[in-house]
C-alpha positions as CSV (number, residue, x, y, z in Angstrom):
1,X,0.0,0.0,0.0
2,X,1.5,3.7,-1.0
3,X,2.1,6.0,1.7
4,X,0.0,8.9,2.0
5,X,2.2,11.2,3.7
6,X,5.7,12.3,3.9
7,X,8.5,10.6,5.8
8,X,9.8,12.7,8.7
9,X,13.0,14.1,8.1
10,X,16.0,11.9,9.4
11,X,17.1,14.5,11.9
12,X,13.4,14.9,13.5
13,X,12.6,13.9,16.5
14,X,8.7,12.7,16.8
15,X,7.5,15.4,19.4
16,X,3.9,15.7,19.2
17,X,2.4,19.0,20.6
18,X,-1.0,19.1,22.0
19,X,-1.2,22.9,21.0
20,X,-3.8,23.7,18.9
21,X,-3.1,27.2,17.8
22,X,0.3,28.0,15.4
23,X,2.3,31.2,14.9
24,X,2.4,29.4,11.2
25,X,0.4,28.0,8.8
26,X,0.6,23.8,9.2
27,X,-0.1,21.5,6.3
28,X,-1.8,18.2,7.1
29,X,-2.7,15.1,5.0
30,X,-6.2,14.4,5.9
31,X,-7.1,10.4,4.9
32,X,-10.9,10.1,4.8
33,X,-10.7,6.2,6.0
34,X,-10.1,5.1,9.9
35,X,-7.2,3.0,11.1
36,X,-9.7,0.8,12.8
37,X,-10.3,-1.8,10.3
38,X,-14.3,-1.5,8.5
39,X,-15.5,1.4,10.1
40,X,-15.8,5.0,8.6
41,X,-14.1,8.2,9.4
42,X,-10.9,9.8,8.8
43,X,-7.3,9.8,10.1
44,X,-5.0,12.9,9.8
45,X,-1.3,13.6,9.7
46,X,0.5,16.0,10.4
47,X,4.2,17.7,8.5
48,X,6.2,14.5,10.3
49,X,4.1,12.4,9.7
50,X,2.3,11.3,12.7
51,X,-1.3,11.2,13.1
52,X,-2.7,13.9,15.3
53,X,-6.4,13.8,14.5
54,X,-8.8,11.1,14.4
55,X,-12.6,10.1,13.7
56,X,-13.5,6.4,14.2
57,X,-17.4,6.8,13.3
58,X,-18.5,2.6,13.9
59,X,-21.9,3.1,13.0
60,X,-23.2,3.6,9.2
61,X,-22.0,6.6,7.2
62,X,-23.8,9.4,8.1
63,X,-23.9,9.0,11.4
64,X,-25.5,11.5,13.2
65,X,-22.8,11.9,16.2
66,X,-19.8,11.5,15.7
67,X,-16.4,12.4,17.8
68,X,-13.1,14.1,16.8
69,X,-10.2,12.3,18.7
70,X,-6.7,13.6,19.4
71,X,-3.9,10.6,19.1
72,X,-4.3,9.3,22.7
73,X,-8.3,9.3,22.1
74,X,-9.4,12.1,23.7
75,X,-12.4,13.8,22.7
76,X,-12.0,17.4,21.8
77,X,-15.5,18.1,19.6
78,X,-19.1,16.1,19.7
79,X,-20.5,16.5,16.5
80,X,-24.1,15.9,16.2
81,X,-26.7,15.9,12.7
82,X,-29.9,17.6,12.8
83,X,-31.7,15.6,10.3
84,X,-34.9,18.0,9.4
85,X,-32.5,21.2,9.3
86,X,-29.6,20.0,7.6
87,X,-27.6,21.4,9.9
88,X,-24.7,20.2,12.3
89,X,-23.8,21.1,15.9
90,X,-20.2,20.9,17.5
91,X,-19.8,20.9,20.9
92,X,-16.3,21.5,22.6
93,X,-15.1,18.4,25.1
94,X,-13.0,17.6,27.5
95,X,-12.7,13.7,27.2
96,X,-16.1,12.3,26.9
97,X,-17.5,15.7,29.0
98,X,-19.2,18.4,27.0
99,X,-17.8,21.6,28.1
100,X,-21.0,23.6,27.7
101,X,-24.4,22.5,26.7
102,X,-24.5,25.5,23.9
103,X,-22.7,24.3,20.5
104,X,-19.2,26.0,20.1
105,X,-20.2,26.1,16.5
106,X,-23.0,25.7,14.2
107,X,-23.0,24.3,10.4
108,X,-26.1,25.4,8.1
109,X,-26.0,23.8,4.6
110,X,-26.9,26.3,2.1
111,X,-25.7,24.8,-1.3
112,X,-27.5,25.7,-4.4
113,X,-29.1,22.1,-5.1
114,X,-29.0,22.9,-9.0
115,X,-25.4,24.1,-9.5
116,X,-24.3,21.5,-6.9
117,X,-21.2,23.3,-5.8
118,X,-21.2,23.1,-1.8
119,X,-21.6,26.3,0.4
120,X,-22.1,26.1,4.5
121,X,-22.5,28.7,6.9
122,X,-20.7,28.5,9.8
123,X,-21.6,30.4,13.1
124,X,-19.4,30.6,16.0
125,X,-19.7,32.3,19.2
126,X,-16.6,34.3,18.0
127,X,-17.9,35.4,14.4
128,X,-19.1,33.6,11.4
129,X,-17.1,31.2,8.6
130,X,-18.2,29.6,5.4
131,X,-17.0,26.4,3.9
132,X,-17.3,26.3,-0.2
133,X,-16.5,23.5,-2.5
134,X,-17.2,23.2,-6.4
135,X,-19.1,20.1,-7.0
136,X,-17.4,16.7,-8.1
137,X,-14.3,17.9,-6.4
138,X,-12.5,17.0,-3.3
139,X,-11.6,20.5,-2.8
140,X,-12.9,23.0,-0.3
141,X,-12.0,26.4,1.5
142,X,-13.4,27.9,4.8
143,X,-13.0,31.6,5.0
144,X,-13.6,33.8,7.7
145,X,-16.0,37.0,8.0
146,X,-14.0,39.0,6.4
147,X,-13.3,36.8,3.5
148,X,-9.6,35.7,4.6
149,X,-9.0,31.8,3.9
150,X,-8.1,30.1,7.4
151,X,-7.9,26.3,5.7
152,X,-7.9,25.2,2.1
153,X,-8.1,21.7,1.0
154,X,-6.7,20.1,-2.0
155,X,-6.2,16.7,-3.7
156,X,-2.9,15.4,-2.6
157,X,0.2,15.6,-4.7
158,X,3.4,12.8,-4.1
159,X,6.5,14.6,-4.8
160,X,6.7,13.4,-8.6
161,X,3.1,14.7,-9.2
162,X,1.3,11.8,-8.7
163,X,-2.1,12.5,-7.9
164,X,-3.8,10.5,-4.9
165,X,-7.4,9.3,-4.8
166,X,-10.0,12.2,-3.5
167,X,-10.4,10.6,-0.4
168,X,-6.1,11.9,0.6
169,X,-6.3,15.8,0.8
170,X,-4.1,18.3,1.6
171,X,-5.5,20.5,4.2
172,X,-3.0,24.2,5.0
173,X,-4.1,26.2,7.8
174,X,-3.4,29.3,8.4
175,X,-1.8,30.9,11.3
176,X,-3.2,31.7,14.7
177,X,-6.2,29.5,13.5
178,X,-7.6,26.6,15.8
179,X,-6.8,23.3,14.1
180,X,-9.2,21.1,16.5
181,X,-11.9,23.4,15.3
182,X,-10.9,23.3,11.4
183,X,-10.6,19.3,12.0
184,X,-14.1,19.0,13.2
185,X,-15.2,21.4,10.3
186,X,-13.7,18.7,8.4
187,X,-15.3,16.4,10.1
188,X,-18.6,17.9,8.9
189,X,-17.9,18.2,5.5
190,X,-16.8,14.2,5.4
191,X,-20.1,13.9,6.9
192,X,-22.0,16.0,3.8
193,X,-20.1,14.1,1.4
194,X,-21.0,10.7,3.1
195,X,-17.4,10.1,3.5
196,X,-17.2,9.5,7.4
């Protein structure tokens, strides 16, 4: 099986950092399968090469609650589906224990059925976000309020150019952006596309 991410460099040491928030943008690989052999969800990497994030979702696709993991499996968002509202709650944790009963953030599908391109709105107690993607692609952006991109997603490149399968993105994230919170944005759109 090819790898989907890139060796670490020889002189690394494997430190992984439990801080969630970078004076510089980080580039992941996110893998939309789970490590736990057939069950949905996704896996993701980080620039060495270790996974950081994880989703194990072991009922159907689609589930409508689902939980994003750090490596050691500790829960750090609740994701739950609203099924009449197409809409998607996520609710900050520590461990299994919701911090607050109010969702940290709030994910309203508002896609234009007939174009089929992708567009959610995203409300946060801080502000609002919006998550776009152009149909038939495995490609999405989530901008801020002020229209600044804090993550964009891409199909995954190897080195030579190869082009992996659209369920291996590249994911960049911006600066002094929360990457628990753009994973369980993530999260939801794997959700949308049926993928977790």
């Amino acid at each position: 099986m090819a790898k989907i991410h890139p060796l670490p460099p020889a002189e690394s040491s494997c430190s992984f950092s439990t801080s969630y928030i970078t004076s510089e943008a980080e580039t992941f690989t996110v893998w939309m399968k789970s490590l736990v052999m057939h069950t949905n969800g996704c896996t993701v990497y980080n620039q060495n090469g270790e996974i950081v994030y994880r989703v194990d979702n072991y009922d159907k696709k689609g589930s409508s609650e689902v939980y994003l993991m750090d490596l050691k499996g500790r829960v750090l968002f609740t994701i739950r589906k609203l099924w009449f509202f197409r809409q998607w709650k996520g609710y900050r944790c520590d461990g299994l224990k919701l911090k607050s009963q109010k969702p940290f953030f709030q994910v309203r599908k508002s896609s234009g059925i007939f174009k089929g391109d992708l567009s959610c709105e995203i409300a946060v107690r801080s502000g609002c976000y919006k998550l776009e993607a152009s149909a038939g692609k495995s490609a999405f952006k989530i901008t801020d309020s002020n229209g600044r991109i804090v993550a964009k997603a891409t199909r995954k490149q190897t080195s030579s150019g190869i082009v992996l399968g659209d369920d291996v993105l590249t994911l960049v994230v911006e600066p002094e952006v929360d990457h628990s919170f753009i994973m369980a944005l993530v999260t939801v759109y794997g959700l949308i596309h049926h993928k977790l």
